[in-house]
N, C-alpha and C positions, 0 to 999 in steps of 0.2 A: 590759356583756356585749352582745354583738351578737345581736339577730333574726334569723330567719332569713331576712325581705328584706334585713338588712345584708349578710348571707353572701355570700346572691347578689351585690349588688352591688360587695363587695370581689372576690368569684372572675370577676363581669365584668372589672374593670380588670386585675386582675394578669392574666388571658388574653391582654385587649387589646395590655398591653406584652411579653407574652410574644411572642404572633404580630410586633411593630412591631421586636424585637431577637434573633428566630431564625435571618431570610435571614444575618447578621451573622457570627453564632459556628458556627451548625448544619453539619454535612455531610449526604446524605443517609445513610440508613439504612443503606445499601450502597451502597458505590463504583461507580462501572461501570468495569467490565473492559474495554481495546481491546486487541486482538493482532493483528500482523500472524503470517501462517499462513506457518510452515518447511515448506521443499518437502526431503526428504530426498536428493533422487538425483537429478539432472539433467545433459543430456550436453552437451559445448560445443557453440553451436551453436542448442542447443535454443530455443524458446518456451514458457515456464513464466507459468500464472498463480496469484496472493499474492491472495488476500483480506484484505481490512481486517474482523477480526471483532467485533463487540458481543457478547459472552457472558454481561453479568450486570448489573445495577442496578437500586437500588430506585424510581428517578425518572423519569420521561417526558420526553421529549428531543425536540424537535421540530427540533434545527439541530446541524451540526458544521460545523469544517473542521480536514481534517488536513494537515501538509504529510511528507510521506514523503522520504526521501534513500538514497542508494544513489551506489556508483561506476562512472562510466561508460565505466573501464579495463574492467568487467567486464560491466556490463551497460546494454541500453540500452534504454530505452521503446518500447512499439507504441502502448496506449493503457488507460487507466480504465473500465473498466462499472460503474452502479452496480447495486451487490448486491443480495439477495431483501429489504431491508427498506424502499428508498428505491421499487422496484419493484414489489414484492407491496402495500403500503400506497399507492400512486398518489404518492409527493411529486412535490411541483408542479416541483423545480427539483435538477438534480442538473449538476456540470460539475466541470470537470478541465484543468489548466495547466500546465507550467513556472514557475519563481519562481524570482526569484534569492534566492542565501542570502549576501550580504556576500563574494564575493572565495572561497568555500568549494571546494575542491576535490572536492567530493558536484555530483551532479544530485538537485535538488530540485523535486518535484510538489506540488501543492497542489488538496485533493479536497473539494470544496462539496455539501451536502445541503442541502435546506430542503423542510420539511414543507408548510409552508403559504405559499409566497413571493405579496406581496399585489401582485405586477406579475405572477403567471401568474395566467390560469383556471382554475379547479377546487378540491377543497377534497381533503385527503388524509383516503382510508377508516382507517385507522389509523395509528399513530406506532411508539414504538419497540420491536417486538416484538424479540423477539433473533434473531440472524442475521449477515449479513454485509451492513456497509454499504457496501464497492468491492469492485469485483475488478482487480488491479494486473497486466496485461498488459507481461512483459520479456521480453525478447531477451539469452541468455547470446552474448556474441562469441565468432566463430568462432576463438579463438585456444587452441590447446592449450596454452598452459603455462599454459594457469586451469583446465587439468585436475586435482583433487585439490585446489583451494581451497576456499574459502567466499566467497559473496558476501554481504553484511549489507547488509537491505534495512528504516531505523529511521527511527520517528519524530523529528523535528529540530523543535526550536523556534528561530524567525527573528526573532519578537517575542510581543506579549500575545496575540494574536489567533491563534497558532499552536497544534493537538491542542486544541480546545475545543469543548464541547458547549453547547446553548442552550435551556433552557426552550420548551416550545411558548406560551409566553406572552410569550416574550422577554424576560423580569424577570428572571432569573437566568443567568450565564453558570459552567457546569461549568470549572474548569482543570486541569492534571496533579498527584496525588497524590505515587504514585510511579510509577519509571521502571522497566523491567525490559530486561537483555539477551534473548537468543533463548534462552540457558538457565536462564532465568527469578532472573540474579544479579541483586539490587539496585544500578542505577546512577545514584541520585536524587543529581543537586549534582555529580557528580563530573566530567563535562564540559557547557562553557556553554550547548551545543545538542543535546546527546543527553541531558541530564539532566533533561529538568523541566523546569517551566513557570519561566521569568525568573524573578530578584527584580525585587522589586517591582510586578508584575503584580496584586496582589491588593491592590486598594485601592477600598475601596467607593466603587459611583457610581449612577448609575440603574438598571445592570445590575449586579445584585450579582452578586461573584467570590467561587465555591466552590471550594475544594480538592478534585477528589470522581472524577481519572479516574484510575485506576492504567493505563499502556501499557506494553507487552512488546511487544518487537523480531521482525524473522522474518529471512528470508533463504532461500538456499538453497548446497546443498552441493552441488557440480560433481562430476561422480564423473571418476574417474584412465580410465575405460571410454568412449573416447569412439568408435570406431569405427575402420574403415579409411580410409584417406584416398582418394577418387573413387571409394568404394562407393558411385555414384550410385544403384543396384537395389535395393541391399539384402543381397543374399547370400552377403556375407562376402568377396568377394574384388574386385581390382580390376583388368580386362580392358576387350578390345574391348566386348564388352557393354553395361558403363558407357555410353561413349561414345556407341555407339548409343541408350540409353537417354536419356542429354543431349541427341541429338538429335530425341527422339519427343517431351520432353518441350516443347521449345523450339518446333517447328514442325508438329506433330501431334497440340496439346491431348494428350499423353500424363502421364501422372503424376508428382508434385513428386518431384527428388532425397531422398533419405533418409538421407544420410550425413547426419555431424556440421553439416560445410558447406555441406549444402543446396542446393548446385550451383554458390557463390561461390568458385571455385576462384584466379581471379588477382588479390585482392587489393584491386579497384576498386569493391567495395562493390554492384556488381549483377550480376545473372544474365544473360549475354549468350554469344553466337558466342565471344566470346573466350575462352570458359571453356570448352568446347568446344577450339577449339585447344590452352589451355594443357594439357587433358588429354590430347591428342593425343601433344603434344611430350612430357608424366611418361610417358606409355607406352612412347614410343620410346626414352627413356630407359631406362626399366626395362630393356627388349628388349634392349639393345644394354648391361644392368649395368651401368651407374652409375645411382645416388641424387638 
């Protein structure tokens, strides 16, 4: 029969191997939750921003990187902010990219946090509270027949390294659980890069790999409402006005067009004189009835 120093020292060892073969098998205690956030109503044309959200987990995080995909028929980048968490906590190191994804028909971003990066200065006041860790700045194209779609704005895995979270220790490395659409359907496996984290990705090394993030997709819904066409004022109708108003705007610091298309009316991707005439000539058009 054992003593009670035997006790002890058999509940020392068994703890021992306990702590040596937990990183291994364990999850934590709670998942952490990532979403990217659905915008409900947006007009073409528009600038809408997607937060990347953190909303739940039982374990401190000190590193991610996500990479984000979207169609660029529909929509297309301004830029990344990082969110109240990488922000309000000081992280030393936050940035934002293009990445290719293999020949994919997506534009794919890739968005870097780091708590404590030991090539910046500084040390961060807190880790990972819950919040928002990007804020994903897109541009709907000015093209009306993405009036009354949806644009699906989803997490994509490229390789092991993709939608992963990192111990503020750097001894563990988080990977994706399950995968969720924007209406919260389960779509873990079911495609090679919207589904989850690779096979094979989970293979112990220095950095242990946990199974431990569940992602759910966002996007946003284009509404069928998108305006008058050379409503540059705003007021519902499209007149000399306008026009005038394109040119207050152009050469007398006057205020931005407010239609759908923003003032890009002939097509060539910027806001110039020429847009100005091309509204000229829809007017004279109109004037004289024909479309």
């Amino acid at each position: 029969m054992l003593t009670n120093a035997g006790r002890l020292v058999v509940t020392g060892i068994l703890l021992f191997f306990a702590v040596l073969v937990l990183p291994l098998n364990a999850e934590p205690m709670a998942p952490f939750e990532v979403s990217i956030e659905n915008h409900p109503a947006a007009k073409v044309g528009d600038n809408i921003e997607l937060s990347v959200n953190y909303l739940s987990g039982s374990e401190t995080f000190g590193k991610f990187k996500f990479i984000i995909a979207f169609d660029p028929a529909q929509l297309s980048l301004v830029d990344v902010l990082p969110g109240v968490i990488p922000t309000f906590c000081n992280w030393d190191s936050f940035s934002y990219g293009e990445t290719l994804c293999g020949g994919c028909l997506l534009q794919t971003i890739e968005i870097n946090g780091w708590a404590d990066d030991p090539n910046v200065p500084g040390a961060p006041t807190c880790l990972s509270a819950v919040g928002d860790l990007a804020r994903i700045r897109l541009h709907i194209l000015p093209d009306t027949l993405l009036a009354g779609t949806r644009a699906d704005v989803s997490f994509y895995w490229i390789d092991c390294t993709s939608n992963t979270m990192e111990s503020a220790a750097l001894d563990t490395v988080w990977h994706g659980r399950f995968a969720y659409d924007y209406q919260a359907n389960e779509i873990t496996g079911i495609d090679p890069n919207l589904g989850g984290t690779l096979s094979g990705c989970i293979v112990p090394g220095v950095a242990v790999p946990i199974r431990a993030i569940n992602t759910q997709n966002g996007g946003v819904e284009i509404s069928t409402s998108f305006g008058i066409y050379g409503d540059a004022n705003g007021d519902g109708r499209f007149n000399i006005s306008d026009i005038l108003y394109m040119i207050n705007y152009m050469f007398a610091d006057g205020s931005a067009p407010k239609d759908y298309l923003h003032g890009e009316y002939d097509g060539d991707g910027r806001v110039t004189i020429a847009d100005v005439v091309f509204l000229m000539n829809y007017l004279f058009l109109l004037l004289q009835g024909h479309e």
